[in-house]
VOPAGU-2260 file (C-alpha; in pm, 1 decimal, decimal comma):
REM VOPAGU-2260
SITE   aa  ch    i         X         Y         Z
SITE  UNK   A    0   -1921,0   -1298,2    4569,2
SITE  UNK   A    1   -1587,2   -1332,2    4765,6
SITE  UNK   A    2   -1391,6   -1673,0    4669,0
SITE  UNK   A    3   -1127,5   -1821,5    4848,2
SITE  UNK   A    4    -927,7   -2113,5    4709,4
SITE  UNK   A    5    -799,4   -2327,5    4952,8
SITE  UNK   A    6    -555,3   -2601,4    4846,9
SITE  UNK   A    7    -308,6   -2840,2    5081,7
SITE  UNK   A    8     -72,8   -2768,9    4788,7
SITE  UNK   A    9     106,2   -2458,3    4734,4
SITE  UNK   A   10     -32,2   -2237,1    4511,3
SITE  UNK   A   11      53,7   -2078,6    4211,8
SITE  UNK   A   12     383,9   -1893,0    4192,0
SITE  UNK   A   13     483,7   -2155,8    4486,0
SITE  UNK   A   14     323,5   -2442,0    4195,8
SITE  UNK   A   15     364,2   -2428,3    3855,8
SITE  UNK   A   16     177,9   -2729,7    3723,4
SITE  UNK   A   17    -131,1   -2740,2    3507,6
SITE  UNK   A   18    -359,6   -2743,9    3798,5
SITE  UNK   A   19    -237,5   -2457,8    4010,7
SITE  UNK   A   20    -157,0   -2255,7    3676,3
SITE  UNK   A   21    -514,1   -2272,7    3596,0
SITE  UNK   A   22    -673,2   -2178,3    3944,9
SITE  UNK   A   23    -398,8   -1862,1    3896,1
SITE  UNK   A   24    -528,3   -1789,3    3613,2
SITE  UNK   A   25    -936,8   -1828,8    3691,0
SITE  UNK   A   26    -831,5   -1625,4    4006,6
SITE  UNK   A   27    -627,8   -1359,3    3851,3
SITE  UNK   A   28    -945,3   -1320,6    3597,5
SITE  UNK   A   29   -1247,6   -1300,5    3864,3
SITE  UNK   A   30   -1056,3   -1076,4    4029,2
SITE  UNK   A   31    -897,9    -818,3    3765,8
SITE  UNK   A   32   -1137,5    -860,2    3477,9
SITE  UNK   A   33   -1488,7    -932,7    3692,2
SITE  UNK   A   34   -1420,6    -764,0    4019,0
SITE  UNK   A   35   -1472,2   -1068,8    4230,7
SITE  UNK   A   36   -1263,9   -1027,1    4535,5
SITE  UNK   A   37   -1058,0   -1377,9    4582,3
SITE  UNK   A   38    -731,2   -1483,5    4757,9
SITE  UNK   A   39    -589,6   -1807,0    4768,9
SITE  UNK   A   40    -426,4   -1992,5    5008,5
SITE  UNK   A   41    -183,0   -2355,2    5074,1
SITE  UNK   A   42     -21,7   -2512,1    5325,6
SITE  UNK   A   43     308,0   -2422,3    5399,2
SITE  UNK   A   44     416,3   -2771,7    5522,2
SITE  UNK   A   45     345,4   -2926,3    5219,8
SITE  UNK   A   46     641,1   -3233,2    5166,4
SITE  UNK   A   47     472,4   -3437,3    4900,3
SITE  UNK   A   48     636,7   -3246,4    4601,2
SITE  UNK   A   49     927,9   -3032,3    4575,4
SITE  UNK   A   50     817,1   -2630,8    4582,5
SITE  UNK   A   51     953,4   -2370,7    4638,1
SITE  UNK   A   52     946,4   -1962,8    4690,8
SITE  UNK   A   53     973,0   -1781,1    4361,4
SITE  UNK   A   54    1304,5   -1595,4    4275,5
SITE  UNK   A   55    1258,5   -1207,4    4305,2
SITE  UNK   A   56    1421,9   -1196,9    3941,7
SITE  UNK   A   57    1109,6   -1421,5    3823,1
SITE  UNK   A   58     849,9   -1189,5    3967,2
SITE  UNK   A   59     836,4   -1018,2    3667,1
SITE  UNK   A   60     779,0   -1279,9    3453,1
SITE  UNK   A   61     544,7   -1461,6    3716,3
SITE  UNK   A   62     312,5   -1152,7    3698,6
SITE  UNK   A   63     370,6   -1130,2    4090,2
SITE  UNK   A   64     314,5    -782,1    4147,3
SITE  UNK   A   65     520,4    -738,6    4506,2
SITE  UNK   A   66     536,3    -871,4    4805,7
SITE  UNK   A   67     351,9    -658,5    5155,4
SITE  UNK   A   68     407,1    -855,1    5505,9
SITE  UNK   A   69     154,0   -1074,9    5649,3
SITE  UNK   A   70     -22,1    -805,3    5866,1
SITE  UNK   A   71    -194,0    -698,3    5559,0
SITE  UNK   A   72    -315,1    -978,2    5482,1
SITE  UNK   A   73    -667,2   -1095,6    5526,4
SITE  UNK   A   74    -602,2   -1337,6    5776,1
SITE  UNK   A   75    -172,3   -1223,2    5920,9
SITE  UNK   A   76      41,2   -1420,6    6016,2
SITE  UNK   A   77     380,6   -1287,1    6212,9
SITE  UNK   A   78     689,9   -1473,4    6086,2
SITE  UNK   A   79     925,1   -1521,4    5780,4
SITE  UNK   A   80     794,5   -1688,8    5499,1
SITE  UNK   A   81     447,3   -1607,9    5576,9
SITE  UNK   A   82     441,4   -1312,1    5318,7
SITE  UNK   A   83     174,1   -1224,3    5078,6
SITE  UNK   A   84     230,4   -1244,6    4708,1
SITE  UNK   A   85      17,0    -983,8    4491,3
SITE  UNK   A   86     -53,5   -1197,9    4234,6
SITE  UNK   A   87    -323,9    -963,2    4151,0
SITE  UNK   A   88    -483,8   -1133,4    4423,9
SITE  UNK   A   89    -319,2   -1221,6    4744,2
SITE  UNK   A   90    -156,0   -1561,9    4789,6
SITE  UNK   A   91     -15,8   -1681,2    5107,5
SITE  UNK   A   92     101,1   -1987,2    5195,5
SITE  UNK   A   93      -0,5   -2087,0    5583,3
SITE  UNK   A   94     163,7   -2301,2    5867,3
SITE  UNK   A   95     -44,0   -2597,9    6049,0
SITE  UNK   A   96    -281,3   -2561,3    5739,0
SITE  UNK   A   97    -604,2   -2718,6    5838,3
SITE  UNK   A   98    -605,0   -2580,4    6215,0
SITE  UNK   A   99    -568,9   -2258,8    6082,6
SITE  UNK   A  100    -810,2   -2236,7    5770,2
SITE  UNK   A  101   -1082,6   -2233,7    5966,2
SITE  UNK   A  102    -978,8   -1938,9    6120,7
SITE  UNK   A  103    -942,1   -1797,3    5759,4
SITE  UNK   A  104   -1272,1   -1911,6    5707,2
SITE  UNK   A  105   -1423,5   -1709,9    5971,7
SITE  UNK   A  106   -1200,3   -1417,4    5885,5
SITE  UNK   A  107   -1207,4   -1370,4    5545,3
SITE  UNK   A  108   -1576,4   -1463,2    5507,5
SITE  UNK   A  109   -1570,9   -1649,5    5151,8
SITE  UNK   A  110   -1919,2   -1712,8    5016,4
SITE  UNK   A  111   -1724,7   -2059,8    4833,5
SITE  UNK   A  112   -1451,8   -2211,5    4926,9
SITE  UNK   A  113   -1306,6   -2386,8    4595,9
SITE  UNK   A  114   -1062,7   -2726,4    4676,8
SITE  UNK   A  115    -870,6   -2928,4    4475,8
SITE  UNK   A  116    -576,8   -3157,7    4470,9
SITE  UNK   A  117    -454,1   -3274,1    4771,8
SITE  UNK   A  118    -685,6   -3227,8    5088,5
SITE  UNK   A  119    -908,6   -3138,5    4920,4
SITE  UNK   A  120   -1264,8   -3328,9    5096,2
SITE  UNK   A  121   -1155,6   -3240,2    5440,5
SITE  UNK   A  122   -1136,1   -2819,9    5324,2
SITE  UNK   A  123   -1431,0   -2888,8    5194,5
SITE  UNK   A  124   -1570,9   -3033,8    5509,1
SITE  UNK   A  125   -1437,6   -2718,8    5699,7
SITE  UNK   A  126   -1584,2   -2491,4    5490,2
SITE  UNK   A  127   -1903,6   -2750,9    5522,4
SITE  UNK   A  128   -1911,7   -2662,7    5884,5
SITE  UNK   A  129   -1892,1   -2294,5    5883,8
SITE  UNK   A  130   -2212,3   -2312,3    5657,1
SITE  UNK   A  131   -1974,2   -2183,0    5310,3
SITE  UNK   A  132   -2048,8   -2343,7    4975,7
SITE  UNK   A  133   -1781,7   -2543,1    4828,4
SITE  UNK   A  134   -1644,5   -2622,9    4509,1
SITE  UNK   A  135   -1435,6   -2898,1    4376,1
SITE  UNK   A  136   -1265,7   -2852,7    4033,7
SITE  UNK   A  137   -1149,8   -3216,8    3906,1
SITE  UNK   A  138    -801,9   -3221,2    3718,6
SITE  UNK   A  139    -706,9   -3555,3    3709,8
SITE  UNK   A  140    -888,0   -3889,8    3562,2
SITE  UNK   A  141    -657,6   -4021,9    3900,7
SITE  UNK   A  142    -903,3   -3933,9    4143,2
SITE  UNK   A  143   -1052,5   -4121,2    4437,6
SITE  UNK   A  144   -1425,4   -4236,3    4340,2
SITE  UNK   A  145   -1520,8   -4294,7    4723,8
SITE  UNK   A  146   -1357,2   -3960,7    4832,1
SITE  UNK   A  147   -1513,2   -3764,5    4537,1
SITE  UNK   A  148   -1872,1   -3938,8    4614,3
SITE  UNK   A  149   -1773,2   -3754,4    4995,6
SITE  UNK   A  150   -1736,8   -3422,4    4783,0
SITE  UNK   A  151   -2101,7   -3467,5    4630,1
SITE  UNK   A  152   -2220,6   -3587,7    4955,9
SITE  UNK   A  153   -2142,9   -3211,6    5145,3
SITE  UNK   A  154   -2378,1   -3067,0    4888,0
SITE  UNK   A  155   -2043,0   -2924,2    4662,4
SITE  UNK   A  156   -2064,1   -2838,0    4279,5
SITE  UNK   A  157   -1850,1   -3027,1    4071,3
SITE  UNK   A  158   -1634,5   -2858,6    3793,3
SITE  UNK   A  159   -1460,0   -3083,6    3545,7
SITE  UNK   A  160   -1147,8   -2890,5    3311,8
SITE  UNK   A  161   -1285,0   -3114,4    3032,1
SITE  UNK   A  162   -1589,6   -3319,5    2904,9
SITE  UNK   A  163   -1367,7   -3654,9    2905,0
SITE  UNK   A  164   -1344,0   -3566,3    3289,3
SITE  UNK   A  165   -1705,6   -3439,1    3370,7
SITE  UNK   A  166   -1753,2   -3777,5    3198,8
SITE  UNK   A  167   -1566,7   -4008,9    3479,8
SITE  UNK   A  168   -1755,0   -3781,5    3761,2
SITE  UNK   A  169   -2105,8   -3852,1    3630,1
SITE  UNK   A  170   -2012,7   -4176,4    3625,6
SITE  UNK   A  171   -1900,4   -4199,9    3971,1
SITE  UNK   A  172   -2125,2   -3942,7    4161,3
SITE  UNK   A  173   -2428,1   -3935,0    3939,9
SITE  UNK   A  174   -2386,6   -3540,1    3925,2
SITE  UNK   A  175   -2345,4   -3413,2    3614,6
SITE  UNK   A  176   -1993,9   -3118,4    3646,9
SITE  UNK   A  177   -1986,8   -2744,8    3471,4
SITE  UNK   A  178   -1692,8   -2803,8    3186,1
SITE  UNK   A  179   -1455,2   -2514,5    3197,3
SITE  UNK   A  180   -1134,9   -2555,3    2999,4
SITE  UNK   A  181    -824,1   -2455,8    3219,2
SITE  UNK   A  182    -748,3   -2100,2    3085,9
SITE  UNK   A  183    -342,8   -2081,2    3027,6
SITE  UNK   A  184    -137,0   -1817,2    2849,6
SITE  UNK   A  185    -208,7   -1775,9    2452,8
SITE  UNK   A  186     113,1   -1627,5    2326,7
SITE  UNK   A  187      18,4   -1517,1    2019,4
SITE  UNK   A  188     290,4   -1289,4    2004,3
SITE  UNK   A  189     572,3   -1566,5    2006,0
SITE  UNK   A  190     646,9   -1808,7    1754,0
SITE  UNK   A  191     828,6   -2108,1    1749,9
SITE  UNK   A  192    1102,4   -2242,8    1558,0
SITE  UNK   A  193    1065,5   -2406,9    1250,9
SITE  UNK   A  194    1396,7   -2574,6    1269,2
SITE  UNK   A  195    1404,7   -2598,2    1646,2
SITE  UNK   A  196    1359,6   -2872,1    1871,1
SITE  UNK   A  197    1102,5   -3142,4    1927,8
SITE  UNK   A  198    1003,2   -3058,7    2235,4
SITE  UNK   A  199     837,9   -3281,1    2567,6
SITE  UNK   A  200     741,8   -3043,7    2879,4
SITE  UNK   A  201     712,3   -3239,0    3184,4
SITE  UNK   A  202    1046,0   -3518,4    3252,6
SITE  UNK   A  203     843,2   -3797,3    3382,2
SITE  UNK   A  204     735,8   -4117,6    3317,4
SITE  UNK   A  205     362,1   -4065,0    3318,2
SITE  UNK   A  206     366,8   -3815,6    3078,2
SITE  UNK   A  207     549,7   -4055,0    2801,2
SITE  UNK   A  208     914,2   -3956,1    2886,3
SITE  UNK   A  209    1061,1   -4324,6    2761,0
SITE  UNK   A  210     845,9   -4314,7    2430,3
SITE  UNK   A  211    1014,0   -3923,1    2397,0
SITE  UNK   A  212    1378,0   -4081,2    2470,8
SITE  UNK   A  213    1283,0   -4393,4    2231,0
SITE  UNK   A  214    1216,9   -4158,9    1948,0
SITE  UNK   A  215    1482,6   -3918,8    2045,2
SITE  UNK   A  216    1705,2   -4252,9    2011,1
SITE  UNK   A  217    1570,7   -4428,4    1654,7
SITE  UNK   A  218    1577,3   -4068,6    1529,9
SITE  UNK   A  219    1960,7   -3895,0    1568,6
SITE  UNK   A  220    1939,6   -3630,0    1315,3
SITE  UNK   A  221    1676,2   -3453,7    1491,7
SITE  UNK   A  222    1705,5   -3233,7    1797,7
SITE  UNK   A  223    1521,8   -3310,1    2088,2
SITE  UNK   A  224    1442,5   -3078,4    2385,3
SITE  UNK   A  225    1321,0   -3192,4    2739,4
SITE  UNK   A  226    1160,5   -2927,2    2929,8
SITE  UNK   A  227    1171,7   -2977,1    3352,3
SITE  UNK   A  228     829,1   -2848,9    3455,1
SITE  UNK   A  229     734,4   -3034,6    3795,5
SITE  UNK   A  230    1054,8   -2974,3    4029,0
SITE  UNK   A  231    1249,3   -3287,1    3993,2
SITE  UNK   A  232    1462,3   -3378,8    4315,8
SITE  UNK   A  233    1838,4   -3411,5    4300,3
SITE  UNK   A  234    1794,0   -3820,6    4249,0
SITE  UNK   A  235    1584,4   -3769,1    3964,2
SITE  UNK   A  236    1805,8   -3531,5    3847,8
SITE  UNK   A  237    2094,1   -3784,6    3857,7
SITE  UNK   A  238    1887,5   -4079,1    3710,2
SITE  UNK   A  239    1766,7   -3831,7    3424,6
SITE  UNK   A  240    2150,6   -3721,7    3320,3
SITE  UNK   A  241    2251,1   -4100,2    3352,6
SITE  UNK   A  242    1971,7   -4177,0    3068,2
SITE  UNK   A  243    2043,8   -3860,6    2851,1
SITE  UNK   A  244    2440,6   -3944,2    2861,8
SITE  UNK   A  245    2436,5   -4132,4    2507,1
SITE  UNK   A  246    2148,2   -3913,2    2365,4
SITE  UNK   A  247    2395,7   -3575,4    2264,6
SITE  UNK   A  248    2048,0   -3524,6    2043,8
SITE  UNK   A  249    1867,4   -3438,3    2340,0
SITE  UNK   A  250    1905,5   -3104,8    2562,3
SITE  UNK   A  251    1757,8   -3069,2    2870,3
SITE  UNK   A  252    1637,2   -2769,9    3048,5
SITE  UNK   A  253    1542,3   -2667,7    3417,1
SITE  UNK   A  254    1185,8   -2536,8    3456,9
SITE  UNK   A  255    1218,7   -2181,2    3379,8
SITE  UNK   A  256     935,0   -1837,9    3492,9
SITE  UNK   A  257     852,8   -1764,4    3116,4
SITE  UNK   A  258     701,8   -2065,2    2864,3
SITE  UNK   A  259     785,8   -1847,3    2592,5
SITE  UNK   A  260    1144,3   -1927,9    2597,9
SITE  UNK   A  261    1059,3   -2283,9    2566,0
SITE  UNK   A  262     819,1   -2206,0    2239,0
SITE  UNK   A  263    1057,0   -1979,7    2078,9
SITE  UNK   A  264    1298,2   -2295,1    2014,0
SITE  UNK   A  265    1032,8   -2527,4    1953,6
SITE  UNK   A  266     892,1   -2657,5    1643,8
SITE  UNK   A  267     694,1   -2915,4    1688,8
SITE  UNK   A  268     567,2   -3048,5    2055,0
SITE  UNK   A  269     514,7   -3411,6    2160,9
SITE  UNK   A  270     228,9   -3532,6    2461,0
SITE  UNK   A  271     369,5   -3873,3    2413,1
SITE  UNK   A  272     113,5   -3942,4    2802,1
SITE  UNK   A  273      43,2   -4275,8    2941,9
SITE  UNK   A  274    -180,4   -4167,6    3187,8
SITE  UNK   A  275    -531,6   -4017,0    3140,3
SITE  UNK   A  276    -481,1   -3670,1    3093,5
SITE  UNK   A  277    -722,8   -3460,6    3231,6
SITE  UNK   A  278    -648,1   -3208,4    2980,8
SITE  UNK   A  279    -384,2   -3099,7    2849,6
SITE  UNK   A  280    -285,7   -2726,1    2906,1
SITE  UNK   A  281      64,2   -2756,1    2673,7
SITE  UNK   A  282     -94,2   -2854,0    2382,2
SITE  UNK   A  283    -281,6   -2508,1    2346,8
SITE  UNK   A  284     -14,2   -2296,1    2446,5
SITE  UNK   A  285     208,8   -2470,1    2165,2
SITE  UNK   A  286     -15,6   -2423,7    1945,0
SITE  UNK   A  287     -98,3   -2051,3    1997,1
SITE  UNK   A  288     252,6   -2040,8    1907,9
SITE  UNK   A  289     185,9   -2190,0    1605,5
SITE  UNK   A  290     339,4   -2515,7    1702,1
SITE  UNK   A  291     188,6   -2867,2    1549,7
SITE  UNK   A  292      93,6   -3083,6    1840,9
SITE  UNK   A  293     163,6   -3451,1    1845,7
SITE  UNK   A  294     -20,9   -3621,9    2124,0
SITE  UNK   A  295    -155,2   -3955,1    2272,2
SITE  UNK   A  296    -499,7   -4043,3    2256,4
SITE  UNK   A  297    -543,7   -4008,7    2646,8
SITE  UNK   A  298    -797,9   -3834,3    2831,3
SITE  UNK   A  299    -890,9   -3482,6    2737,1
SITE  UNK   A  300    -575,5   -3437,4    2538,6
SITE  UNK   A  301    -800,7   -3493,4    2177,6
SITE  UNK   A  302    -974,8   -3192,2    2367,3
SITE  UNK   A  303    -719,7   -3007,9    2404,0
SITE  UNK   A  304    -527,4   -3045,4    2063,4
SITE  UNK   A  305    -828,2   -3083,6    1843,9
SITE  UNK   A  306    -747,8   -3045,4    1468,9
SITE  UNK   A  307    -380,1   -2823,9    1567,6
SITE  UNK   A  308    -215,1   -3166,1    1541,9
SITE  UNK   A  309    -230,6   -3534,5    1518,6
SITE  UNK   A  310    -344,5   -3802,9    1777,0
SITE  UNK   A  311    -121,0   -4133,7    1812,8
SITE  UNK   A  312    -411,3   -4391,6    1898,2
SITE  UNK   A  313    -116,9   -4666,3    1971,8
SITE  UNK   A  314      13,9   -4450,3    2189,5
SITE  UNK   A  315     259,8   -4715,1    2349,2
SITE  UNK   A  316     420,6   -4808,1    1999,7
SITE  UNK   A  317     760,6   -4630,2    1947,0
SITE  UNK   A  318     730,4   -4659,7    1533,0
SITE  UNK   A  319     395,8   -4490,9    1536,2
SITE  UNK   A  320     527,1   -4193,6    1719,9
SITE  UNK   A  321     841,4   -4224,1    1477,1
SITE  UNK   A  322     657,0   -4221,7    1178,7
SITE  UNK   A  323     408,6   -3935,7    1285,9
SITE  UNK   A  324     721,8   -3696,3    1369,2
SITE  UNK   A  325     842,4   -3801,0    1011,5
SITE  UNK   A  326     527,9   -3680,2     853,3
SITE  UNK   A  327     549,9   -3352,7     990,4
SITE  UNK   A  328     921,0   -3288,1    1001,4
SITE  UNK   A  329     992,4   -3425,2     617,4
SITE  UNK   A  330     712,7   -3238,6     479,1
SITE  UNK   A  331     721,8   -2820,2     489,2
SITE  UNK   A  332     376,1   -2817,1     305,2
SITE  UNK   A  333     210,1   -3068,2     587,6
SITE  UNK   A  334     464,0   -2859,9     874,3
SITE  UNK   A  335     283,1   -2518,8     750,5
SITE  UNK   A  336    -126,6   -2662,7     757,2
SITE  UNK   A  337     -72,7   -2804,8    1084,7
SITE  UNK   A  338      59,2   -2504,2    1193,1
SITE  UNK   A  339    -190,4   -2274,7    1051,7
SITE  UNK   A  340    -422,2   -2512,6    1240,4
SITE  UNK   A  341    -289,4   -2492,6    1588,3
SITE  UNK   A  342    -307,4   -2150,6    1562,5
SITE  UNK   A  343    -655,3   -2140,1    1481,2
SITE  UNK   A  344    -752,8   -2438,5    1749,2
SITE  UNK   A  345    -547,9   -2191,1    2014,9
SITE  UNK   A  346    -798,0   -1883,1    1886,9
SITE  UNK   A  347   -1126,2   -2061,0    1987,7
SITE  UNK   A  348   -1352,7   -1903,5    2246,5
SITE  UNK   A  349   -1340,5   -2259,6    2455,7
SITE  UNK   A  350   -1019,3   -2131,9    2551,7
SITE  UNK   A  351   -1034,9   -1712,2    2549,4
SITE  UNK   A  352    -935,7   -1655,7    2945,8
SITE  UNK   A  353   -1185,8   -1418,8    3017,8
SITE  UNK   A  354   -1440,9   -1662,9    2866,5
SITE  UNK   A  355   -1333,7   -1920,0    3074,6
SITE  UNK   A  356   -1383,9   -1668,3    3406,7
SITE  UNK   A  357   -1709,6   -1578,4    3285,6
SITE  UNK   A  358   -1779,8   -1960,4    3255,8
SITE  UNK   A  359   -1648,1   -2018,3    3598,8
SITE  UNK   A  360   -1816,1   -1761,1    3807,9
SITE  UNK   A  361   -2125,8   -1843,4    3647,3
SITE  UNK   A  362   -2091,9   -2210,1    3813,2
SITE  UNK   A  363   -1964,1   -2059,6    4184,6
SITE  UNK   A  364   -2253,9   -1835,9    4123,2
SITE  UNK   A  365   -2528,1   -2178,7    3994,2
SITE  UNK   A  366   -2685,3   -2365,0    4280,7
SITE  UNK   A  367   -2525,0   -2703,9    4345,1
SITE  UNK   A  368   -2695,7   -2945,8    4059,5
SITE  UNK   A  369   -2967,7   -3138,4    4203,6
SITE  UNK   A  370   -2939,8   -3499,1    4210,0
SITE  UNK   A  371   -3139,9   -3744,3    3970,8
SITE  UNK   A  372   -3354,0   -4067,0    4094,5
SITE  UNK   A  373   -3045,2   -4295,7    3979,0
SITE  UNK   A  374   -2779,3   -4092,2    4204,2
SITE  UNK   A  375   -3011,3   -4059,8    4476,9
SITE  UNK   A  376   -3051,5   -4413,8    4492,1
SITE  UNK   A  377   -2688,7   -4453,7    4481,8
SITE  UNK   A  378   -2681,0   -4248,3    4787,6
SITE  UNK   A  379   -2877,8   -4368,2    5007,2
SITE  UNK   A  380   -2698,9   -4746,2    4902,9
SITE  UNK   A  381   -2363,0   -4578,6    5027,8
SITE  UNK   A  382   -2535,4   -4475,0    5371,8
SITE  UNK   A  383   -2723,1   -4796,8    5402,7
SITE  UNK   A  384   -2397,7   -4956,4    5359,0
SITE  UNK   A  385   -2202,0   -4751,1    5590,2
SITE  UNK   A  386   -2427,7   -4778,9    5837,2
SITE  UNK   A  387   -2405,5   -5148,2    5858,4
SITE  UNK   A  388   -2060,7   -5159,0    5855,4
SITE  UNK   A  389   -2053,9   -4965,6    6185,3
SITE  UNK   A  390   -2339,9   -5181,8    6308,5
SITE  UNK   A  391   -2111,7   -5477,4    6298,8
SITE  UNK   A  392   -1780,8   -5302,0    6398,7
SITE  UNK   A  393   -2035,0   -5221,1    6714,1
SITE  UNK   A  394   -2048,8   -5541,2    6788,7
């Protein structure tokens, strides 16, 4: 089976969020570990996020193996910044994105195409049209019922990174989604700090950065640490510094190649989210560090963190977050179980990486699920309904 992942959105090194760090890893696991040819592939015109080309002193550390010039590429393309990164599978980022995939399409002869993220239902209707299964993994609670209804509609399997999310696209599609957990590096071999910081990765709002600044505020003797992980612009920047300017109890650090530095001065890690998580990649990584997890009860993050932590239920009240970072941090006996914990949590097969590739092929690999009497009646309402609708604009 040949894959190619297809994304409007950089790939991973270009991307290091959750989402694109899991499709790395997934595609760096078919590919090494199961011999699946893959290559992925983004748009270089991408302007809805700041990204960027990695650093040649971060290849290392970003696993990029080197760099060989377009022409050996799959599908070349002449001209600077069209480079392939060996990423133990070759990623490229592409000009004019959707008039050219097609021609990658035809070219690099995928049997899937797997989408996600931004633009994603109109690579899947390419691939669609060149007669290539597709596959949509769902990250985020966030997404677009109508336009993920589209995605079932083209015949696609659905794969959900947790079963709070498979949940949400049962509900709104009627198909039920393969659960694979993202895979993320386990860094058993670091530890973190038992007198280092409390730690939030991830500077924005969504992800609980005022609750993280509240407690950081009500609680002076205790060092805080906030971790850049999506690319914040320079106004961001300058907003950020303006709110950290009477907080000397907080540091802040740029988004840096190699987690590991973050978990080596980190001793206990807050998910303070306000959003739905779809999952929660941090909170395992911590925690393979041996790092107690303190997270809101949002999405798949009680997935994710399991019994390596504890789970703030009133997840907008500033005292309960207080009071839970208390518990921890005032009591070495209760510090020490919860970290024996996470580290057992982190060492469960639902998240061993070549596990999770096994898991995944085996859905690229299963037949699209067949759909049951109540979502094929849903169906053919949607058509029925469309159809009228361009009756009377018709008219």
């Amino acid at each position: 089976m040949r894959i190619l992942y297809a994304s409007e959105r950089p790939p991973y090194p270009f991307f290091l969020g959750g989402a694109v760090r899991c499709a790395h890893m997934l595609l760096h696991g078919l590919s090494q570990d199961l011999a699946t040819p893959c290559m992925a592939i983004g748009s270089s015109d991408y302007a809805v996020t700041p990204w960027s080309w990695p650093a040649p002193e971060d290849y290392a550390a970003l696993e990029i193996r080197g760099v060989c010039p377009s022409p050996q590429a799959p599908f070349p393309l002449a001209g600077e910044g069209n480079d392939v990164l060996d990423c133990g599978y070759p990623v490229q980022v592409l000009p004019d994105f959707f008039n050219v995939l097609d021609r990658v399409i035809s070219a690099y002869q995928p049997d899937l195409v797997w989408a996600q993220l931004e633009g994603a239902l109109e690579v899947l209707e390419i691939a669609r049209r060149r007669g290539v299964k597709g596959l949509y993994f769902v990250h985020d609670a966030e997404f677009d019922p109508a336009e993920l209804r589209a995605i079932v509609d083209l015949g696609c399997t659905l794969v959900a990174s947790s079963h709070f999310l498979a949940g949400k696209a049962l509900a709104a599609t009627g198909q039920q989604a393969h659960v694979v957990h993202p895979p993320m590096h386990l860094f058993f071999d670091t530890r973190g700090d038992a007198q280092g910081f409390v730690t939030l990765i991830n500077a924005h709002k969504v992800k609980g950065l005022d609750t993280f600044l509240e407690v950081a505020r009500r609680l002076p003797q205790v060092r805080f640490l906030l971790q850049e992980s999506w690319k914040l612009n320079d106004e961001a920047l300058a907003v950020l510094r303006g709110r950290l300017a009477d907080l000397p109890n907080v540091t802040f650090q740029h988004r840096v190649s190699d987690m590991r530095q973050v978990y080596r001065q980190t001793r206990l890690l807050l998910a303070p989210s306000i959003w739905e998580e779809g999952f929660g990649m941090v909170a395992v990584e911590a925690q393979s560090c041996g790092i107690p997890v303190i997270a809101s009860v949002r999405g798949g993050l009680p997935e994710s963190v399991g019994d390596g932590g504890l789970l703030i239920k009133d997840y907008r009240n500033v005292e309960a977050w207080v009071a839970a970072v208390r518990s921890v941090l005032d009591s070495p006996d209760r510090y020490a179980d919860l970290s024996a914990r996470a580290l057992a949590h982190a060492r469960s097969a639902d998240f061993s990486p070549p596990e999770l590739a096994r898991r995944f092929l085996a859905a690229c690999q299963a037949p699209a699920p067949g759909m049951g009497f109540l979502a094929r009646g849903m169906r053919s309402i949607r058509r029925a309904a469309a159809g009228l609708r361009r009756a009377g604009l018709r008219r």
